[in-house]
PDB file of N, CA, C and O in Angstrom, chain B, residues numbered from 101:
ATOM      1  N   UNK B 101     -46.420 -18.458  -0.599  1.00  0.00           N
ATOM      2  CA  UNK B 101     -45.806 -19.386  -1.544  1.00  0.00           C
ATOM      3  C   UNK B 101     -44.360 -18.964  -1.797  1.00  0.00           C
ATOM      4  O   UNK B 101     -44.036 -17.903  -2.331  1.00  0.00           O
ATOM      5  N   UNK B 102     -43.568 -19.861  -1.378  1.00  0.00           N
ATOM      6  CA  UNK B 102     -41.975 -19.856  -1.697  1.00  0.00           C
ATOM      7  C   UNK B 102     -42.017 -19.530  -3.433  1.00  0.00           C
ATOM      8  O   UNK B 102     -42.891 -19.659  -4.290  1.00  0.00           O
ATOM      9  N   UNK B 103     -41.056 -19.203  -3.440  1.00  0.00           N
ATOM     10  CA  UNK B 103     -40.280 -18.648  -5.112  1.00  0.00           C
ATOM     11  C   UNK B 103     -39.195 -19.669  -5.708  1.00  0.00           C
ATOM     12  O   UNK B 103     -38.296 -20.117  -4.998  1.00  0.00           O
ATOM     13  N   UNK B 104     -39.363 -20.055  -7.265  1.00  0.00           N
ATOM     14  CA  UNK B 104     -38.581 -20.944  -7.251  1.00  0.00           C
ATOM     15  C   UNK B 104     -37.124 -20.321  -7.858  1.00  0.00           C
ATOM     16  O   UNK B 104     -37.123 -19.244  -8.453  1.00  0.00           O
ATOM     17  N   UNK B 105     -35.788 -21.166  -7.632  1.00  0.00           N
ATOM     18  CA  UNK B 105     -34.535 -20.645  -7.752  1.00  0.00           C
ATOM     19  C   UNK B 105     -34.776 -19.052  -9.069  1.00  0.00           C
ATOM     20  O   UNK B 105     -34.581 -17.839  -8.999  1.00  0.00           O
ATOM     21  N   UNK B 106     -35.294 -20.036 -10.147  1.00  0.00           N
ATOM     22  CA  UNK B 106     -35.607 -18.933 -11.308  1.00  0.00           C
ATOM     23  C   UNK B 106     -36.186 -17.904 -11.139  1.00  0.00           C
ATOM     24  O   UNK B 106     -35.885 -16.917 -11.811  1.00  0.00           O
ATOM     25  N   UNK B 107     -37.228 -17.864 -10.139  1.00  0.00           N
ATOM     26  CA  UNK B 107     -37.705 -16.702 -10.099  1.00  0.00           C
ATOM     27  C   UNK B 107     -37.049 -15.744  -9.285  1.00  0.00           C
ATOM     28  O   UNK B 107     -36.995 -14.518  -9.386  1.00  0.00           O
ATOM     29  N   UNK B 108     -36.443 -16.718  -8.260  1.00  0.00           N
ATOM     30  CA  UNK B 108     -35.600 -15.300  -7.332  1.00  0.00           C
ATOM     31  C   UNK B 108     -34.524 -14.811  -7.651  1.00  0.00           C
ATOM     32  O   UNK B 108     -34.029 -13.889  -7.004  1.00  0.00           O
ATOM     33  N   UNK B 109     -33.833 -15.451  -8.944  1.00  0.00           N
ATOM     34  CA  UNK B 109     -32.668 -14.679 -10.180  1.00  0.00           C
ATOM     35  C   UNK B 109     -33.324 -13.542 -10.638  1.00  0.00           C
ATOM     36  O   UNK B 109     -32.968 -12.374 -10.482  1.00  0.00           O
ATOM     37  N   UNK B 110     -34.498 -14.046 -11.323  1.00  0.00           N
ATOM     38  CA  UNK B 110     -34.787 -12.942 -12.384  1.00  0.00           C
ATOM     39  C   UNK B 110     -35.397 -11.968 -11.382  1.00  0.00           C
ATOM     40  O   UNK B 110     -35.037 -10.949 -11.973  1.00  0.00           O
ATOM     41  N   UNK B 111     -35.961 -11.569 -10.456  1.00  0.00           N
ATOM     42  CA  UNK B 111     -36.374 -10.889  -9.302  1.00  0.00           C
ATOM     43  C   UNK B 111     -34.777 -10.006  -9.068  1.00  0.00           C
ATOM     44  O   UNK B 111     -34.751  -8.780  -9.176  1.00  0.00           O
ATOM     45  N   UNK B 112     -33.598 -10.754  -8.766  1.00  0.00           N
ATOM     46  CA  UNK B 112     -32.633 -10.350  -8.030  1.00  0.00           C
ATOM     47  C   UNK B 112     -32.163 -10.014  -8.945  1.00  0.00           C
ATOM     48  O   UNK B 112     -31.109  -9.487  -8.591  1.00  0.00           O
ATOM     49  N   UNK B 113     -32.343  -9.913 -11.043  1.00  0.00           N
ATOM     50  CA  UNK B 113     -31.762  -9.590 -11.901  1.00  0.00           C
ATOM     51  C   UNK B 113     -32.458  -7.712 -11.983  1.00  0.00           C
ATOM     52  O   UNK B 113     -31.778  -6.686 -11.992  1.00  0.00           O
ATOM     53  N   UNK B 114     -33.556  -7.797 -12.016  1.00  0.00           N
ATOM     54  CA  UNK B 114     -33.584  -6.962 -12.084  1.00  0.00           C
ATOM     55  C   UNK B 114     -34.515  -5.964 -10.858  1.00  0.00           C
ATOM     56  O   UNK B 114     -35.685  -5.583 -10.828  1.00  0.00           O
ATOM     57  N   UNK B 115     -33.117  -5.756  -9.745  1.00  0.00           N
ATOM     58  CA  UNK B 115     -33.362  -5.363  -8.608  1.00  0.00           C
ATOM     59  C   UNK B 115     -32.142  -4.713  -8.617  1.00  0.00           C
ATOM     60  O   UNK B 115     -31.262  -5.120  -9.377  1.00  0.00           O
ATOM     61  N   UNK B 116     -31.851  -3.259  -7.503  1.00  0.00           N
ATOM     62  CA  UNK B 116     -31.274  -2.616  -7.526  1.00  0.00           C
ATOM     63  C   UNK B 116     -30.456  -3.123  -5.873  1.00  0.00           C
ATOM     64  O   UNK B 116     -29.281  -2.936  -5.560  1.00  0.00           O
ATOM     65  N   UNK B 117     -31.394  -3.695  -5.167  1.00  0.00           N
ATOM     66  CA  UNK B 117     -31.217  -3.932  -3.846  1.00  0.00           C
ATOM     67  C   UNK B 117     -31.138  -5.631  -3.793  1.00  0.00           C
ATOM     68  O   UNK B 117     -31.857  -6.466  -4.341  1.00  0.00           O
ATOM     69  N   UNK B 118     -29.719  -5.820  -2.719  1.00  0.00           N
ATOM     70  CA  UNK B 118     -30.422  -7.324  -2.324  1.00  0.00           C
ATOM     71  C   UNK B 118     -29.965  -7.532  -0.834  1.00  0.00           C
ATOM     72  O   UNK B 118     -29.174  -6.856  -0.176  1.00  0.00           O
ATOM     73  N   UNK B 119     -30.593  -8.518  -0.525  1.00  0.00           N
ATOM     74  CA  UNK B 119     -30.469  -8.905   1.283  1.00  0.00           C
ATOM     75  C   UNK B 119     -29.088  -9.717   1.803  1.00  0.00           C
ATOM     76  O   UNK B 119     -28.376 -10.324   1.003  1.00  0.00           O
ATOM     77  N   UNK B 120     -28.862  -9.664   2.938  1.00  0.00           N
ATOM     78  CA  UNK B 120     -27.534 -10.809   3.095  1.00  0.00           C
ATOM     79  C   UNK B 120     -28.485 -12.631   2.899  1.00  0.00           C
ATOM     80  O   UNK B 120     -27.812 -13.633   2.656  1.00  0.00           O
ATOM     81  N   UNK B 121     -29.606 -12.688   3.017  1.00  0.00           N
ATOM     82  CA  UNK B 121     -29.612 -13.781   2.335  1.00  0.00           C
ATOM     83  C   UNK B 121     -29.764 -13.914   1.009  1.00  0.00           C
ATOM     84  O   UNK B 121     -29.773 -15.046   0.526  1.00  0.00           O
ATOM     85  N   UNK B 122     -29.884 -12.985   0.348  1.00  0.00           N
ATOM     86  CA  UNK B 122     -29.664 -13.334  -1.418  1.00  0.00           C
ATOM     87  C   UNK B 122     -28.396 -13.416  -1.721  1.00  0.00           C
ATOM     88  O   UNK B 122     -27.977 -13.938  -2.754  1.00  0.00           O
ATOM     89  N   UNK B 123     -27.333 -12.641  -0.385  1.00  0.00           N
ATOM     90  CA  UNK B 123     -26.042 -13.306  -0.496  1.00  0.00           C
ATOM     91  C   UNK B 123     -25.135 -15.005  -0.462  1.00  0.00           C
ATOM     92  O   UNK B 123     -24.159 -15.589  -0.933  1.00  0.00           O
ATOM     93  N   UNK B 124     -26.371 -15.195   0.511  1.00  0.00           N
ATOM     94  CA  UNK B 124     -26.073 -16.497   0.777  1.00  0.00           C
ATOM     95  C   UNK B 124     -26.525 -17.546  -0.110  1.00  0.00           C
ATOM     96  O   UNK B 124     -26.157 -18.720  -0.149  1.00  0.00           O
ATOM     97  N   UNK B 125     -27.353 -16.959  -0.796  1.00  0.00           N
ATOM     98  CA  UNK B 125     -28.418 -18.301  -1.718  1.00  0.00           C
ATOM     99  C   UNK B 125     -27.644 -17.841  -3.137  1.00  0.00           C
ATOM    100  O   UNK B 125     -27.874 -18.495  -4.153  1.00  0.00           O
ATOM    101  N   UNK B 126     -26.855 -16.866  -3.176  1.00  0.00           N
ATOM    102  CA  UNK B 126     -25.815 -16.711  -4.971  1.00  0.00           C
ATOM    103  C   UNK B 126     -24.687 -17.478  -4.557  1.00  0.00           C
ATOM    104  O   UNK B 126     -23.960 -17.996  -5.404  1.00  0.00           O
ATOM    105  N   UNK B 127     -24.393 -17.646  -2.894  1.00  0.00           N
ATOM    106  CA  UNK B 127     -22.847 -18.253  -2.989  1.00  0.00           C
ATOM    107  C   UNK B 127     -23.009 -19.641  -3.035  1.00  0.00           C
ATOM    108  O   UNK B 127     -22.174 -20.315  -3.638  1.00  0.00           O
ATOM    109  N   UNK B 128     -24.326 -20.356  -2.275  1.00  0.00           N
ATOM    110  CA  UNK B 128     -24.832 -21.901  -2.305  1.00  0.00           C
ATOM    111  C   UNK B 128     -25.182 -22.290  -3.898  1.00  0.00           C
ATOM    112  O   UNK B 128     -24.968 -23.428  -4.316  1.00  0.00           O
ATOM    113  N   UNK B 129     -25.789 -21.141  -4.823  1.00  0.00           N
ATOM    114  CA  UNK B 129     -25.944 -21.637  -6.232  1.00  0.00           C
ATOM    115  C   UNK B 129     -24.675 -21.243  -7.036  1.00  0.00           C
ATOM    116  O   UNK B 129     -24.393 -22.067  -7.906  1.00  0.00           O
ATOM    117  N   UNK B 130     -24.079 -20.474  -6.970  1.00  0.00           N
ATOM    118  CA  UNK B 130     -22.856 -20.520  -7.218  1.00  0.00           C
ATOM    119  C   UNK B 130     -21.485 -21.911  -7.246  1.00  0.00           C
ATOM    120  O   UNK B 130     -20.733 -22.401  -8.088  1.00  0.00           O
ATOM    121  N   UNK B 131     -21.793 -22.098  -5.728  1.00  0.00           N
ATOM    122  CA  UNK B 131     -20.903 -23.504  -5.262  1.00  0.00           C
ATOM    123  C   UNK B 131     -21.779 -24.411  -6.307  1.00  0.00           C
ATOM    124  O   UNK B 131     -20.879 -24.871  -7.010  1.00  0.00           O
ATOM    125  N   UNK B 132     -22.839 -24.867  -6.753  1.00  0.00           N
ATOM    126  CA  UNK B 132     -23.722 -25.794  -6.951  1.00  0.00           C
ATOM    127  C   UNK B 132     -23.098 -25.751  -8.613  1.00  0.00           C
ATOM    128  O   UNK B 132     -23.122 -26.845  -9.178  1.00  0.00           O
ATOM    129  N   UNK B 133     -22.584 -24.652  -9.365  1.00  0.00           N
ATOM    130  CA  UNK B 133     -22.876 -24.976 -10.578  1.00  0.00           C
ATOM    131  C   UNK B 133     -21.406 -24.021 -11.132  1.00  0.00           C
ATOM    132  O   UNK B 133     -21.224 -23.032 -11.841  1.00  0.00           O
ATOM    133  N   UNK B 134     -20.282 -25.269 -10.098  1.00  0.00           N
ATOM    134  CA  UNK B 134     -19.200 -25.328 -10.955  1.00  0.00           C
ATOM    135  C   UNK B 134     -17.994 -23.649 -10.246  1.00  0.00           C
ATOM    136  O   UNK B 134     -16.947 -23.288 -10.784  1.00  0.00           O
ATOM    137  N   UNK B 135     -18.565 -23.072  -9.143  1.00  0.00           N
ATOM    138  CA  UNK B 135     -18.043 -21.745  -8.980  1.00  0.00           C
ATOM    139  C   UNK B 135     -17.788 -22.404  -7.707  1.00  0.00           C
ATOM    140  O   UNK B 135     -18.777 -22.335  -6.977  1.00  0.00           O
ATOM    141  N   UNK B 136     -16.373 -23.286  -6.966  1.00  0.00           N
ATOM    142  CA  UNK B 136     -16.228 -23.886  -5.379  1.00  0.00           C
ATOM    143  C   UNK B 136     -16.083 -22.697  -4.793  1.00  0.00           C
ATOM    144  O   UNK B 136     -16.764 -22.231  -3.880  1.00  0.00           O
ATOM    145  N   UNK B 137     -15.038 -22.150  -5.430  1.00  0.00           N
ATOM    146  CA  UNK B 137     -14.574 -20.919  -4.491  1.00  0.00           C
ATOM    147  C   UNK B 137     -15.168 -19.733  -4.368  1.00  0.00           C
ATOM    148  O   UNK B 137     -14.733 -18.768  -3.739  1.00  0.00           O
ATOM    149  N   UNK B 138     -16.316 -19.817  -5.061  1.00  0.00           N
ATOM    150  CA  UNK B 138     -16.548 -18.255  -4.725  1.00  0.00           C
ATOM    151  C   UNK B 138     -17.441 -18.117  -3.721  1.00  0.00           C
ATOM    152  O   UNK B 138     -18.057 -19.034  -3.178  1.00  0.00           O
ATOM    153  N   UNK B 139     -17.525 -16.603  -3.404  1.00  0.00           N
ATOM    154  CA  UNK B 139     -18.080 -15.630  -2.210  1.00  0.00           C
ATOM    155  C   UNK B 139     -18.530 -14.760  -2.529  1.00  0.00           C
ATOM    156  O   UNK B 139     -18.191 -14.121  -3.525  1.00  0.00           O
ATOM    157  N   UNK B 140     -19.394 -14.497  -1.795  1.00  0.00           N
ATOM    158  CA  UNK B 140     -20.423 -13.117  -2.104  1.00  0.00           C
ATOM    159  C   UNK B 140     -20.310 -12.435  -0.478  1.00  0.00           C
ATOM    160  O   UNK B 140     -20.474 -12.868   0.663  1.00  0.00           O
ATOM    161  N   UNK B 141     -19.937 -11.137  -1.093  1.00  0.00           N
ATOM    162  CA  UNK B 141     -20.272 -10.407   0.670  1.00  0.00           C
ATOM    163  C   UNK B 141     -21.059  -9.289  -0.083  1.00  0.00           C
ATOM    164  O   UNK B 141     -21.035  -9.098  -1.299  1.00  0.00           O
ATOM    165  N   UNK B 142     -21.871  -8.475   0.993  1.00  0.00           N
ATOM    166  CA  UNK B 142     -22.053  -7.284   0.710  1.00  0.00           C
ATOM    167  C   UNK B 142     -22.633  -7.326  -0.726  1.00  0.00           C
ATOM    168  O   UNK B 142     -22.458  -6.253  -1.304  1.00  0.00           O
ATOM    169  N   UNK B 143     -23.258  -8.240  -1.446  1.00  0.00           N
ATOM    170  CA  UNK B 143     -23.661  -7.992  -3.012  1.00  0.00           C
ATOM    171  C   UNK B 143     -22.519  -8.025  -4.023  1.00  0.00           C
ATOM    172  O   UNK B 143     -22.656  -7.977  -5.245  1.00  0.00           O
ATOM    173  N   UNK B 144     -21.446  -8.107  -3.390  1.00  0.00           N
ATOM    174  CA  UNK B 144     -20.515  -8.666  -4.362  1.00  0.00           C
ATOM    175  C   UNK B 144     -19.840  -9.401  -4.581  1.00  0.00           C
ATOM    176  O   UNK B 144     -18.866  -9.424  -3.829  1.00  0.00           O
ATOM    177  N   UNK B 145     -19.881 -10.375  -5.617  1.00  0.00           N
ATOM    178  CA  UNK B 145     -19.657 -11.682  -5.752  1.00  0.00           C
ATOM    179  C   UNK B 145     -18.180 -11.489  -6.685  1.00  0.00           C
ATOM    180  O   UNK B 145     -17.932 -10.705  -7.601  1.00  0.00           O
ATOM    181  N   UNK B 146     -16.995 -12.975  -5.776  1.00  0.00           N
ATOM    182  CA  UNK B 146     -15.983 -12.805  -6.069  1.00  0.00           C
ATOM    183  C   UNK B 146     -15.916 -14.553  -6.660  1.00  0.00           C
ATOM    184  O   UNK B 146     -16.069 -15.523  -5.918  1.00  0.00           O
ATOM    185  N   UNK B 147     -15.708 -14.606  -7.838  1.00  0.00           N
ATOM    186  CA  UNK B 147     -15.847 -16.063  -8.149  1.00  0.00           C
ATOM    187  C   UNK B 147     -14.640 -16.717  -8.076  1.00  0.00           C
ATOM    188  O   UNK B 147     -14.871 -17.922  -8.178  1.00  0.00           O
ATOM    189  N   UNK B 148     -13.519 -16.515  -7.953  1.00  0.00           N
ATOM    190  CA  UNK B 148     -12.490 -17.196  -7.323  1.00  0.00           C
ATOM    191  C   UNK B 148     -12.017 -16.813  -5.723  1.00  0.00           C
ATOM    192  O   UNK B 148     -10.911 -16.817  -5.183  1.00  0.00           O
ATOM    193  N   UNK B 149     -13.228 -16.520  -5.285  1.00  0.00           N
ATOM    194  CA  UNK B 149     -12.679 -16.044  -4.016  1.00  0.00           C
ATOM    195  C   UNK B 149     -12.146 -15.060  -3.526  1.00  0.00           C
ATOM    196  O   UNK B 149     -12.153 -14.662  -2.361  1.00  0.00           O
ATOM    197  N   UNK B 150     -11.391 -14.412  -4.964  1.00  0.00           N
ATOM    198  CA  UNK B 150     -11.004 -12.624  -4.686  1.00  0.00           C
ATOM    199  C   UNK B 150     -11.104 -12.334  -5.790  1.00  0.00           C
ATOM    200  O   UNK B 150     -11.438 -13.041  -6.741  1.00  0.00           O
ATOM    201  N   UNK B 151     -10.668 -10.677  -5.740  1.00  0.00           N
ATOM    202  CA  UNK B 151     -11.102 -10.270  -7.249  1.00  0.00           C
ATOM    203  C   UNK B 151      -9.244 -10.531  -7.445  1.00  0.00           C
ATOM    204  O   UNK B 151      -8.278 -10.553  -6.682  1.00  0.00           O
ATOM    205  N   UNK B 152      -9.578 -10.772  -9.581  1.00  0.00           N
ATOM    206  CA  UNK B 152      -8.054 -10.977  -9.858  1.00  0.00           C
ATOM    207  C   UNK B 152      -8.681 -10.063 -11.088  1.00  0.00           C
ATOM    208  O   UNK B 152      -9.759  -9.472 -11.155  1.00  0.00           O
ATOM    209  N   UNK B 153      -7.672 -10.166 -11.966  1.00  0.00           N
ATOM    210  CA  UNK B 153      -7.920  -9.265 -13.400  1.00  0.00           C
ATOM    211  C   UNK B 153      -8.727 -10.074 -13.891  1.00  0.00           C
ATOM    212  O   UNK B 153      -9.849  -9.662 -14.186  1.00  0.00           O
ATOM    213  N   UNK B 154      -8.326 -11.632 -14.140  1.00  0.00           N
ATOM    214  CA  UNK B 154      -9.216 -12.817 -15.236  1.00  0.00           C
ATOM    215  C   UNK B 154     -10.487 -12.739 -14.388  1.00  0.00           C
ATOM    216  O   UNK B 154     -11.409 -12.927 -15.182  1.00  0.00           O
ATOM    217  N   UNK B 155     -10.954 -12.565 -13.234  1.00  0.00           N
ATOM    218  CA  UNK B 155     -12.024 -12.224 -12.410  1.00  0.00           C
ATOM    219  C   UNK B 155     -12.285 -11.899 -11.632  1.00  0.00           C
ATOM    220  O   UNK B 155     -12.030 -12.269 -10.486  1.00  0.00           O
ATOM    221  N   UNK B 156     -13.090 -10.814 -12.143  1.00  0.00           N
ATOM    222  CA  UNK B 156     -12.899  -9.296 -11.283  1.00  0.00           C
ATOM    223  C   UNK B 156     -13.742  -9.432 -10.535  1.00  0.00           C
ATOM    224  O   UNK B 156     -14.108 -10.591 -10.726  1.00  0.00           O
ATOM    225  N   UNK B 157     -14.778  -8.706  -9.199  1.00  0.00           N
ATOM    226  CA  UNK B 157     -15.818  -8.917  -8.461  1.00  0.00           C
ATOM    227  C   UNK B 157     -16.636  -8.292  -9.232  1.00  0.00           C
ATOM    228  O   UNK B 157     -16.390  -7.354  -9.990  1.00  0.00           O
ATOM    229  N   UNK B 158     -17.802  -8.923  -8.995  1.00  0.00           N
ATOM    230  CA  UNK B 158     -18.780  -8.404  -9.846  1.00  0.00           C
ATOM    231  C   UNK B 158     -20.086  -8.084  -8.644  1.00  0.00           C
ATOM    232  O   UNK B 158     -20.034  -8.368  -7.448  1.00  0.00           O
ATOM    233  N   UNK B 159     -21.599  -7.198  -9.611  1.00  0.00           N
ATOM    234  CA  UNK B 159     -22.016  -7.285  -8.442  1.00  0.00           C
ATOM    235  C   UNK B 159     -23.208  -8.359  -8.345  1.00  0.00           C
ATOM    236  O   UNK B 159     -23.583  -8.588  -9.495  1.00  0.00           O
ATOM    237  N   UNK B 160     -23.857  -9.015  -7.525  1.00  0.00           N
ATOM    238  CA  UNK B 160     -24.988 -10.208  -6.872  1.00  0.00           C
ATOM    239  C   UNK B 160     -25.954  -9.811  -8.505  1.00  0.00           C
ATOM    240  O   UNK B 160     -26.204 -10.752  -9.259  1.00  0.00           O
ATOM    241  N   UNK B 161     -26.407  -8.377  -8.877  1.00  0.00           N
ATOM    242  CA  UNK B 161     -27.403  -8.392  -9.649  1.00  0.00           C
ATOM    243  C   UNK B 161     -26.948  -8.285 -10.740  1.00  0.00           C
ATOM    244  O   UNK B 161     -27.861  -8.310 -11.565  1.00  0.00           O
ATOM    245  N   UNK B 162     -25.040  -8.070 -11.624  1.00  0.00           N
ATOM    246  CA  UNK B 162     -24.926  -8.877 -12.913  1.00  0.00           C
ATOM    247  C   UNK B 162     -25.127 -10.239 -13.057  1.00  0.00           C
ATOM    248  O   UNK B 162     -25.652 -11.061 -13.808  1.00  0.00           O
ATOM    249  N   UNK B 163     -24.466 -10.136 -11.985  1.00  0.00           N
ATOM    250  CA  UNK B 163     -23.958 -12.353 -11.821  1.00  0.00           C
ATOM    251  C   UNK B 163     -25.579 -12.924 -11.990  1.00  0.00           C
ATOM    252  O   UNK B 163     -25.845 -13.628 -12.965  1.00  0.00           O
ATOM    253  N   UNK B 164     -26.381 -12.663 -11.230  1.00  0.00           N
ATOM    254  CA  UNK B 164     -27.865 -12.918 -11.342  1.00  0.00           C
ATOM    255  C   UNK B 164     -28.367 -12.552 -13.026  1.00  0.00           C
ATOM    256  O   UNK B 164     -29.357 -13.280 -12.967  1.00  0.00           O
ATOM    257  N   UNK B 165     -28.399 -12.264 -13.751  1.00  0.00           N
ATOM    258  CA  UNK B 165     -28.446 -11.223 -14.604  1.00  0.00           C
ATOM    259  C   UNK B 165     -27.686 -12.013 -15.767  1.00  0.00           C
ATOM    260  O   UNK B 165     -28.222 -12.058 -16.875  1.00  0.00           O
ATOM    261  N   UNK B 166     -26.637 -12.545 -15.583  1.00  0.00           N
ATOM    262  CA  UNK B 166     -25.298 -13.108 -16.889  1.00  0.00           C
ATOM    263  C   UNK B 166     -26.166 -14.513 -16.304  1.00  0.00           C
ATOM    264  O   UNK B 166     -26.597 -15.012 -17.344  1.00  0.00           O
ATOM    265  N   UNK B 167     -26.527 -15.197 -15.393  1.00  0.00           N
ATOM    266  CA  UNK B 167     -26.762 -16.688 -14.866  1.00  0.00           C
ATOM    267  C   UNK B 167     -28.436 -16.754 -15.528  1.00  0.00           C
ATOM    268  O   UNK B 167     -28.726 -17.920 -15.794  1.00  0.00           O
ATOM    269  N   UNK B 168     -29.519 -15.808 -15.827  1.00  0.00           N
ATOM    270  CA  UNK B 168     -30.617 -15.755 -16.503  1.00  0.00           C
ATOM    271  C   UNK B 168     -30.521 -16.161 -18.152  1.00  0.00           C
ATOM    272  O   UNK B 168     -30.866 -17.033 -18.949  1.00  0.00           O
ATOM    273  N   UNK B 169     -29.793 -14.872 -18.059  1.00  0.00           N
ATOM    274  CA  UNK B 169     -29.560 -14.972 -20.081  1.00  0.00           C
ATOM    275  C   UNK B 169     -28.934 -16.339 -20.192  1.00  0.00           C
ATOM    276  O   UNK B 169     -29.555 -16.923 -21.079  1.00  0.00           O
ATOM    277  N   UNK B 170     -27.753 -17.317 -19.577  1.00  0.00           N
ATOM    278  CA  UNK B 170     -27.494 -18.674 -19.864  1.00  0.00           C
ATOM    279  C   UNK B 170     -28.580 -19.793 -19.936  1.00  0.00           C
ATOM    280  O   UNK B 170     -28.822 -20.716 -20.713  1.00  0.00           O
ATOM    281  N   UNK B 171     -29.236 -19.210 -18.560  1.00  0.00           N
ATOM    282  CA  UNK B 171     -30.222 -20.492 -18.435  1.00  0.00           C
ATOM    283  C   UNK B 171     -31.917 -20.168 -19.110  1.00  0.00           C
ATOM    284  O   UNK B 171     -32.860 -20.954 -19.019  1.00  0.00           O
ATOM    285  N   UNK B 172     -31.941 -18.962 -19.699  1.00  0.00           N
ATOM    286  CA  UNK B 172     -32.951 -18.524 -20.819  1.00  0.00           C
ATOM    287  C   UNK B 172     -32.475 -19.448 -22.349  1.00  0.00           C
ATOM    288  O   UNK B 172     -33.153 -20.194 -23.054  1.00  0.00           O
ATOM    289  N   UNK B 173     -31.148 -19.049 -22.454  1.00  0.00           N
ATOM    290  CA  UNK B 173     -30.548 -19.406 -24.000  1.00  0.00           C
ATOM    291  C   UNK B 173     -30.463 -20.996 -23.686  1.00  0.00           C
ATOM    292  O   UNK B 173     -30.855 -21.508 -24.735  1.00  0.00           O
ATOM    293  N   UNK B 174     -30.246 -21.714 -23.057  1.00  0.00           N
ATOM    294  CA  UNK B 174     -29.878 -22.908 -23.020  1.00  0.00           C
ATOM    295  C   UNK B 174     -28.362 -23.215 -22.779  1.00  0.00           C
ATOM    296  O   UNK B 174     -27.746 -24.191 -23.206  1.00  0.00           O
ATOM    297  N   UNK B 175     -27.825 -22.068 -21.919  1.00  0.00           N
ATOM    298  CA  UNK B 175     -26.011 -21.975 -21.861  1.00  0.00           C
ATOM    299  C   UNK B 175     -25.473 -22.099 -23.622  1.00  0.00           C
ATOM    300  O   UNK B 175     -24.468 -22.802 -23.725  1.00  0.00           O
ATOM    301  N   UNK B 176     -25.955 -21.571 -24.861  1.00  0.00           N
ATOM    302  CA  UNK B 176     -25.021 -21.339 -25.455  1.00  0.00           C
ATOM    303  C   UNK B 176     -24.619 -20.299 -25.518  1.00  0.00           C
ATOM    304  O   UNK B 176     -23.601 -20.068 -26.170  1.00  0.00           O
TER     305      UNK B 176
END
């Protein structure tokens, strides 16, 4: 049985390890909800595409992790 988006956040939230396709499925949900430019290599996700000061790279399991607690709280 496949896993649904939510579960493979909170899985990838609190995981120490992730795969190059959990890279690929943070940069496709990423693109999906408002983030065009960003990229994930290597577990680290750059939401404008590079790291700048206003946004820095972060890694696959905060971003997973900050994207739970929104969609737990209801994004307030």
């Amino acid at each position: 049985m496949e896993n649904t988006i939510g579960d493979w956040l909170v899985q990838l939230a609190n995981s120490t390890e992730s795969t190059e396709d959990d890279s690929v499925r943070m940069q496709n949900l990423l693109h999906r909800i408002d983030f065009p430019k960003a990229v994930v290599v290597c577990g680290i996700v750059y939401t404008d595409g590079h790291g700048t000061i206003e946004s820095p790279p972060t890694s696959i399991h905060s971003m997973a992790k900050m994207i739970v607690k929104v969609w737990e709280t209801g994004g307030d």
